[in-house]
Every structure is written in C-alpha cells, then in structure tokens.
C-alpha positions in Angstrom: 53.4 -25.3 30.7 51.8 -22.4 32.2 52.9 -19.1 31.2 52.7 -16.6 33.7 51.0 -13.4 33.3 53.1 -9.9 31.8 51.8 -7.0 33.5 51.6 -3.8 31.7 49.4 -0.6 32.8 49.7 0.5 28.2 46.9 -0.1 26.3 47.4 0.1 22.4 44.2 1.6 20.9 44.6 0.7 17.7 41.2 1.3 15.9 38.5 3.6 16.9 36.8 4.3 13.2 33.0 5.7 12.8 31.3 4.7 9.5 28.1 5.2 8.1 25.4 2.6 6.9 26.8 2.1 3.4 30.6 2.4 4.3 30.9 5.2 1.9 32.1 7.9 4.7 34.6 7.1 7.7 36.1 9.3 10.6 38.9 8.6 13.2 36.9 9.3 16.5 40.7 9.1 18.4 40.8 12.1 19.3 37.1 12.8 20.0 36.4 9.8 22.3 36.8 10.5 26.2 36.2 6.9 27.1 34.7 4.1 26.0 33.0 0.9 28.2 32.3 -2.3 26.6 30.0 -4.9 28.4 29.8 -8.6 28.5 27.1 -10.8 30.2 26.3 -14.4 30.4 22.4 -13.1 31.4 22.3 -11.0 28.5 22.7 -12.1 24.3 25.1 -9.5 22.7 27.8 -7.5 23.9 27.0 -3.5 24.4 29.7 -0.5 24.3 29.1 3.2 26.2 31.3 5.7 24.1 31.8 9.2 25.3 32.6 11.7 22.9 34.3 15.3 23.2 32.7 16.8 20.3 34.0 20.1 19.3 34.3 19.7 15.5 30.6 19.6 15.1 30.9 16.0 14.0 27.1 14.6 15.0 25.5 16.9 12.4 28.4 17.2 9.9 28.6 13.5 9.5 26.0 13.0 10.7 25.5 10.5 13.1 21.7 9.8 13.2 22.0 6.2 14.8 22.9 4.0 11.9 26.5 4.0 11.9 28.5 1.3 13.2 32.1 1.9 15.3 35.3 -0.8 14.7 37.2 -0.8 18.0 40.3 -3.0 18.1 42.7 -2.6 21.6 45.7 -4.4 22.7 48.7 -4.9 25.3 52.1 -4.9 25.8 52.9 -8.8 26.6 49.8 -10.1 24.8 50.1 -11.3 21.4 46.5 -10.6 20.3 44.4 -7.5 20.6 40.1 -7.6 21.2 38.4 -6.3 18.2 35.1 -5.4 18.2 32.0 -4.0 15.8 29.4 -2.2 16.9 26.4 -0.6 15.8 24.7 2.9 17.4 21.7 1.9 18.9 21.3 5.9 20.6 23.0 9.3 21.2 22.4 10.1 24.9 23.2 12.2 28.1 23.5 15.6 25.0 25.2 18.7 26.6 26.4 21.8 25.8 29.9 22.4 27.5 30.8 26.0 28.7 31.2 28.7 26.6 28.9 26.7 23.8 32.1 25.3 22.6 31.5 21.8 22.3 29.6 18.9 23.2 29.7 16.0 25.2 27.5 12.8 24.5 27.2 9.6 24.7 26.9 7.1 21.4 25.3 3.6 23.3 26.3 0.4 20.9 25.0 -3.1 20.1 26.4 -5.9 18.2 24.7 -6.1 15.0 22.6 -9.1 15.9 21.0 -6.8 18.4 19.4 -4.5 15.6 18.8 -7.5 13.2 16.4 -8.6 15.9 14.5 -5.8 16.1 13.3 -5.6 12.6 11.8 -9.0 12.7 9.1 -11.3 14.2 9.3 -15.3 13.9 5.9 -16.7 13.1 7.0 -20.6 13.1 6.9 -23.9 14.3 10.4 -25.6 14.6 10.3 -29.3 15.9 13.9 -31.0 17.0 16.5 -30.9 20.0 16.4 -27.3 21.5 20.2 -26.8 20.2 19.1 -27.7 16.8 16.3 -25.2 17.2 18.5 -22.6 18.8 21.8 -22.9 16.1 18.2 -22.8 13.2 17.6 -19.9 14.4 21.0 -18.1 15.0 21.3 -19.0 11.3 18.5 -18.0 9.0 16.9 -15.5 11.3 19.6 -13.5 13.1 21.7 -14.7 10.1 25.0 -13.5 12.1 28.4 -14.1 10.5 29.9 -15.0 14.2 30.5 -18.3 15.4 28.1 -20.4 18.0 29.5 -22.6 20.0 26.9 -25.1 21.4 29.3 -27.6 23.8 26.5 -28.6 26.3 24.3 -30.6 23.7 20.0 -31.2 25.0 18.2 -34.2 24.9 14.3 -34.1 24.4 12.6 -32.8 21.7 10.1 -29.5 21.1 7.7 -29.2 19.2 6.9 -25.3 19.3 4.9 -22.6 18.0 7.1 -19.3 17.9 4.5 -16.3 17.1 5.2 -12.8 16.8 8.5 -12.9 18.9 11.9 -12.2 18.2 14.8 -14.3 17.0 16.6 -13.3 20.7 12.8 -13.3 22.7 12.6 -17.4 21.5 16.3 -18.2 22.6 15.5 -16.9 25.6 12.4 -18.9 26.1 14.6 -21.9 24.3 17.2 -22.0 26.9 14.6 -22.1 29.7 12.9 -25.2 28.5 16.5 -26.5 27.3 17.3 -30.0 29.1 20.9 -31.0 29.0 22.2 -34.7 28.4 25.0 -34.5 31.0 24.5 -31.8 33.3 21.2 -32.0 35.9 21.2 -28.4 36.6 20.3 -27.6 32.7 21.1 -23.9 33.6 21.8 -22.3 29.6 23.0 -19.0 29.1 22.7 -17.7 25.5 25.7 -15.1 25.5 28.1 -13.2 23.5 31.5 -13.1 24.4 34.6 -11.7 22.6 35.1 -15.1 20.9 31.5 -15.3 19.8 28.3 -16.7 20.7 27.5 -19.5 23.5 24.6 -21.7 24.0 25.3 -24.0 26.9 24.6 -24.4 30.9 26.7 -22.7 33.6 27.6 -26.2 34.8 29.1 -27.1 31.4 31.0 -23.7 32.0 32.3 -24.1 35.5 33.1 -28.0 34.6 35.0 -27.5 31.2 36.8 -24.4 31.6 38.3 -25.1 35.1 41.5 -26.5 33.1 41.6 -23.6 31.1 42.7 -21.3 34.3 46.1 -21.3 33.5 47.6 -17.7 34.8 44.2 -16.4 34.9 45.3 -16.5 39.2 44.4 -13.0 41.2 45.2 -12.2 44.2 44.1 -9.8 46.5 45.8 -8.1 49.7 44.6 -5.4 52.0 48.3 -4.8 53.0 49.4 -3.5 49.9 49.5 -6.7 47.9 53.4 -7.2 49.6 52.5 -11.6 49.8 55.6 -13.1 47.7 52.8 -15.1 45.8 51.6 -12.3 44.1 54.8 -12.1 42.3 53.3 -14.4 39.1 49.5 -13.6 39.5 47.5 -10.9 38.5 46.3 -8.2 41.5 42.6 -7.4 42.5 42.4 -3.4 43.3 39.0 -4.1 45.2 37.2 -7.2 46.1 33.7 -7.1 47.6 31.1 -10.0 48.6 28.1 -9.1 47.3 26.0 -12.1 48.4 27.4 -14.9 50.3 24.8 -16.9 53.1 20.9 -16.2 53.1 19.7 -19.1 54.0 15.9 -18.1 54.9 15.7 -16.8 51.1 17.6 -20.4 50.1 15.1 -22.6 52.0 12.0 -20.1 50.7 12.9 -20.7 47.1 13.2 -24.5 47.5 16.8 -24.8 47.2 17.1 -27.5 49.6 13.6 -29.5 49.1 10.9 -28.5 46.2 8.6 -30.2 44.3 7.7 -30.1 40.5 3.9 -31.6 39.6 3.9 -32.9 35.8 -0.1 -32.6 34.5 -1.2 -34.3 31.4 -3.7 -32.4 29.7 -4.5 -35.0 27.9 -4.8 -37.9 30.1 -5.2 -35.6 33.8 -2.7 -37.7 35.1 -0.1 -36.3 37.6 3.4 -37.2 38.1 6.0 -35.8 40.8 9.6 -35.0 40.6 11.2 -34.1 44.1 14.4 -32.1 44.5 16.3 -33.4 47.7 19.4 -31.2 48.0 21.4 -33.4 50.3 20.9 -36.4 48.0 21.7 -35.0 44.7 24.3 -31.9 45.0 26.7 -34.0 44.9 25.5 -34.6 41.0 26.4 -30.6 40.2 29.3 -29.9 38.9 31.7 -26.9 39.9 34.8 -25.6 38.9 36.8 -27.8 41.9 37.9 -30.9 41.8 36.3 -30.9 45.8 33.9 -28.8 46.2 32.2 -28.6 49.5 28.6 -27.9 50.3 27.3 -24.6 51.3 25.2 -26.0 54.2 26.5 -28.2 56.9 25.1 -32.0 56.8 22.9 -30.8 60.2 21.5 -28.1 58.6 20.2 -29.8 55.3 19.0 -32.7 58.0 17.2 -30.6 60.2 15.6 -27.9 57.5 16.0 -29.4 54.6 13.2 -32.7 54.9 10.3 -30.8 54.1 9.0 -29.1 50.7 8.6 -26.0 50.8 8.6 -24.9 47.4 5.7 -26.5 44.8 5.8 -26.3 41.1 2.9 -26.9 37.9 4.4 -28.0 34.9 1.6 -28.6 31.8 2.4 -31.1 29.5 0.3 -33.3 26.8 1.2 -36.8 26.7 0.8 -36.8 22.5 3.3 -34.4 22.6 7.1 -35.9 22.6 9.1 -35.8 25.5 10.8 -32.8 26.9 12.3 -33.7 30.1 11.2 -30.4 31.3 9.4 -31.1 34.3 12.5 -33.3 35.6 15.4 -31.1 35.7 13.2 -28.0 36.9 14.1 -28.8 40.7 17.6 -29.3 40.8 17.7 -25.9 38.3 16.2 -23.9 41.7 18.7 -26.0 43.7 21.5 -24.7 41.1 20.7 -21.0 40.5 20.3 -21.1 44.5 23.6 -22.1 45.3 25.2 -19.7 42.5 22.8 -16.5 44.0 24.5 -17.4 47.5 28.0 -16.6 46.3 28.0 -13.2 44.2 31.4 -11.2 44.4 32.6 -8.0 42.8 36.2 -7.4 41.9 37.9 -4.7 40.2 41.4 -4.9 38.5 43.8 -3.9 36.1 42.6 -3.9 32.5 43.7 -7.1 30.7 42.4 -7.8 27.0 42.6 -11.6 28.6 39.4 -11.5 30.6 36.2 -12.3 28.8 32.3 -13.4 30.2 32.0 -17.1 30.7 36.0 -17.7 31.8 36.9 -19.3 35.1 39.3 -17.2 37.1 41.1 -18.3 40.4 41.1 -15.9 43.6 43.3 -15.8 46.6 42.8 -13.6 49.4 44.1 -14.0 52.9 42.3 -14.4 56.2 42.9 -11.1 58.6 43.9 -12.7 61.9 45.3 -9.6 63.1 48.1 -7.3 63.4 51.1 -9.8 64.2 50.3 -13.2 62.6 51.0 -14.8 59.1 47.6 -14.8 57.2 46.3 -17.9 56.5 44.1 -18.1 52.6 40.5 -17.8 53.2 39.1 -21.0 52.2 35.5 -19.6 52.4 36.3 -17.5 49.3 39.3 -18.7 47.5 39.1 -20.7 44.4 37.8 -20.7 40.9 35.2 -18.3 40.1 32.7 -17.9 36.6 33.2 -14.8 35.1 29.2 -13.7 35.1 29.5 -10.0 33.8 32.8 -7.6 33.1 33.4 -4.1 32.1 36.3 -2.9 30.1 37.0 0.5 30.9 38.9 2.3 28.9 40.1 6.1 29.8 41.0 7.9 26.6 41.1 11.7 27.8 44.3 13.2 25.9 47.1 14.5 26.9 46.7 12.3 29.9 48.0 9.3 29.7 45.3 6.7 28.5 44.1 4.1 31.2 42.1 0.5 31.3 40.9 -0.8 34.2 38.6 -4.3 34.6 35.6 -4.5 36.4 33.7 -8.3 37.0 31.0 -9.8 39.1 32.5 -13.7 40.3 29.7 -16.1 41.1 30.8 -19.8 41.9 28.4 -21.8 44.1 30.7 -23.7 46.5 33.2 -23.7 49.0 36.7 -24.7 48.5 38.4 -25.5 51.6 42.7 -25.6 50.4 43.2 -26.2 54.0 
C-alpha cells in the first residue's frame, strides 16, 4: 500500500560538527552556519556541499581550518522516519569578506565526499582485462578504496582489455562508462554517480525502467491557481516548474538522433563494418519510465526526415582484440541522449529529505484553457520524470526560523498521453 506523503515545512538539523584530520579537535558550527547546499548529479561522481559561515568567533584561524577538515551533517523531518546524513571533506574556503565594522567574517567552506580527495592524490598506471563492471567495482575497491556501497544493477557484456596510464581512479570510470555495453538495455547510457544511498554504476534506461515502481507518493503537482485542484490533497506541490528544453528538432536531426551511422575499422585486418541507427525502427527497443510511452516525433515526420544519415561515426578496433560491442550500441546511445536532451525541466519545491539523484518522480500539471473551463492534465508533460541533478537548500540564519527548500532538473525522453 502506498503511503501518502506528510508535509511539514520543520527541518531537524541534527548534526552540523567540524573536525580536523586526525579527529583529535571538534566544533559545533550550529550556530555559525548561515546555510548550507548539498548537490547531487547523475553527470557527476560524488556529492558536493556549499556551506556559508557567519564567523565572528575567529574560528578559521583558531581552529584552524586550512582545508583538511571534514564536516558530519545529518538533517531530518517531521513525518519521515529517517534523517540524510552526510560526510564531507573541505576541498576550499571561498567568497572571504570582512563584514562591517571588521566584526566578523563571512565565507564559504566548498565540500567533497571523501572519494573526491582520495582521487586526487593518485594516478592508475594499469592494465585491467574483464567486463567493464568488473573493471569499474576493481577499481572503486582497491584504488578509491571507499567504505560506501556500489550498486552495479545494469550488468555489461564485452570485454576490455585496457591500458589505464597516468589517470585517475574517477578520470578511468569515466572513460569506463563510455565504452560500457549493457546486456539488456541498447541505449548503454551509464552514469557513475553518488547519491545519498551510495554509489551507482548503471545506464539511465536501467534507471527510468527499474525505478518506475518505486514512485510510490513521490507524485507533485503543480498549479498556477494557487495549487486549489482537490488532487493535490495527497501529493506533494511544485512552487515553480519551468521547461527548459522540450522540441529542437533541427539540433535532433543534426546530431543523428533519427538516422546515423557508426563505421567499425579493423586495424588489423582494414576491414570495415557498418552499424545504422534507424530511429523509427528501433525506439520502440528504449525503455522509459511508462508503461506507453509515445514517440517524440510524429510517424510523418521520422518518414519524411528521418531516411537519410546524416550523422557518420569512426570507431577503431583490432580484430586480435576481444569483443567490445562498442561500435554497436554507439547509435542508438545518440538516439537516446537525443531524446533525453529534448525534454529538460526545472522544478523547485518544498524540501523533503525523500528526494535523491537517480529517483523517478511523477508530475501533474494542468493545461490552461482559459478563464472559465475545467483544466484538462497536460499530457505533453505529465508523467514520470528521472531525477538528473537536485539541490538541498537549507536556510539556517538564526533567530529566523530555519528553512529547506528542493531544487531539481527532470529529464524523461517521452510523451505520455493519460488522455
């Protein structure tokens, strides 16, 4: 059963603790913080955290902080039974200033996760051979050697056989996920992200696919007359909702997202081999977070623009070498990301500890059709939507009352028409 959502404006901070490399000193930055932000992206590996500080104690040179201190932060909600915690480490102290009257100090301590300064220290100067996941979780292990957990639910198929020189541990991921080839889904779009749960290696096809049951009351809606709809009774309400990108179709036929070619060479043979990407014959292979999901081009349109290639790609390989699948999936990955760059939103909502990169949400809006009739839902932009990148923003400038707010960019790829 679903349980429906409790909504509270509170939010509980509950740990906010400074502490230095060795552990040995501590300080309650409670009342020192103005705000903090923490940030989550499925386009970038580790979480990062903004914190503001009011500093009239003297505190960066009494403690001091010089950029090697990490910061617990742990927050939570009336009506949730779990709170987000969080470790971070102090990458830089930014945006110094002297208030007025030379009284104190505002500036701004930008964080990492840990794995993000375990990176930097290090260069990988091997050769790993094995399925790209295999490679990737090898890494993740003995390299970043990060205590978190990696969840790898879209397994590859192929194999690599790889020199990694003088790059690091997150650099080769990166290039990993790339080349990665998934065994179920043809878009083989992999993210490599962190997320409050952890890290995730998998395709944003497994994401939209798998998660879609895990909605639940993750359900917004949003209303330009004052959210006063009776359905908004047991969902959660959008403050702002703005389309960022939704139809470019010059750009999408430019970029091959309806007809491109890949060319295979074997440098060891010089033969060539050809892999074409037909849109209208093989989106129906992607899978969305909808049960139906409808095209983002009309039938006529893919029949009258989309026969042609206009897109060409060169893909090296050596035929000693063991299979990678790479040059095959490279097409329908264009066709993919196209679809997904064709439907960017922005929303902005309450704070709720809930929300985290890489969840499906549902939107509802309604259609304007003017002053005296019902609203109808628009089916051009209703339905589930990928969490891509959120902000928590957390307000905490005593005496006021404290405040969290929710900011997200939505990307889903299709049309879902509840007519």
């Amino acid at each position: 059963m679903t349980a429906y959502y409790v909504k509270s404006d509170n939010i509980n901070i509950l740990d906010l603790t400074l502490y230095s490399l060795d552990g040995s000193k501590s300080y309650d930055l409670s009342s020192q913080v103005l705000s903090f932000d923490i940030y989550e992206d499925i386009m970038f590996p580790c979480i990062r955290a903004e914190i503001k500080i009011i500093d009239a104690i003297g505190l960066l040179t009494s403690f001091p902080i010089v950029g090697e201190e990490t910061i617990d932060i742990e927050f939570g909600q009336e009506g949730f039974s779990f709170t987000n915690s969080y470790t971070f480490h102090v990458k830089a102290i930014e945006q110094q200033k002297t208030m007025s009257q030379g009284k104190s100090k505002m500036y701004t301590l930008s964080c990492v996760s840990e794995e993000f300064i375990t990176n930097s220290k290090q260069f990988l100067v091997s050769k790993y051979q094995g399925a790209t996941d295999d490679v990737v979780r090898a890494i993740f292990n003995t390299t970043l050697q990060s205590k978190k957990t990696l969840s790898i639910g879209d397994p590859t198929k192929g194999t690599q056989n790889i020199l990694l020189s003088r790059m690091r541990p997150l650099q080769a991921i990166d290039m990993l996920r790339k080349r990665a080839v998934s065994q179920d889904y043809i878009s083989s779009s992999y993210v490599f992200f962190e997320n409050k749960r952890g890290f995730n290696f998998c395709s944003i096809e497994y994401l939209l696919n798998q998660l879609q049951d895990n909605v639940n009351d993750k359900q917004f809606f949003y209303d330009t007359t004052q959210n006063t709809d009776v359905r908004n009774l047991n969902t959660r309400s959008l403050i702002d909702f703005k389309i960022v990108s939704q139809v470019n179709n010059t750009q999408k036929l430019a970029q091959g997202g309806l007809n491109n070619t890949v060319k295979r060479f074997d440098l060891l043979t010089g033969k060539v081999s050809l892999t074409q990407y037909i849109n209208a014959e093989k989106q129906q292979q992607f899978k969305f977070a909808s049960s139906n999901p409808k095209a983002l081009n009309t039938s006529q349109f893919e029949n009258k623009y989309g026969n042609t290639k206009s897109t060409a790609l060169l893909v090296p390989h050596s035929s000693d070498l063991p299979e990678n699948y790479i040059d095959s999936t490279i097409g329908a990955r264009m066709g993919f990301v196209n679809k997904l760059s064709q439907n960017i939103f922005q929303a902005f909502t309450y704070g709720d500890i809930a929300l985290t990169a890489g969840d499906i949400i549902t939107i509802n809006t309604p259609n304007p059709t003017g002053a005296t009739d019902k609203p109808d839902d628009n089916r051009l932009i209703n339905g589930n939507y990928i969490i891509s990148r959120i902000r928590h923003i957390i307000i905490n400038n005593a005496p006021n009352p404290k405040s969290y707010m929710v900011s997200m960019e939505l990307i889903k790829g299709f049309y879902d028409d509840y007519a």
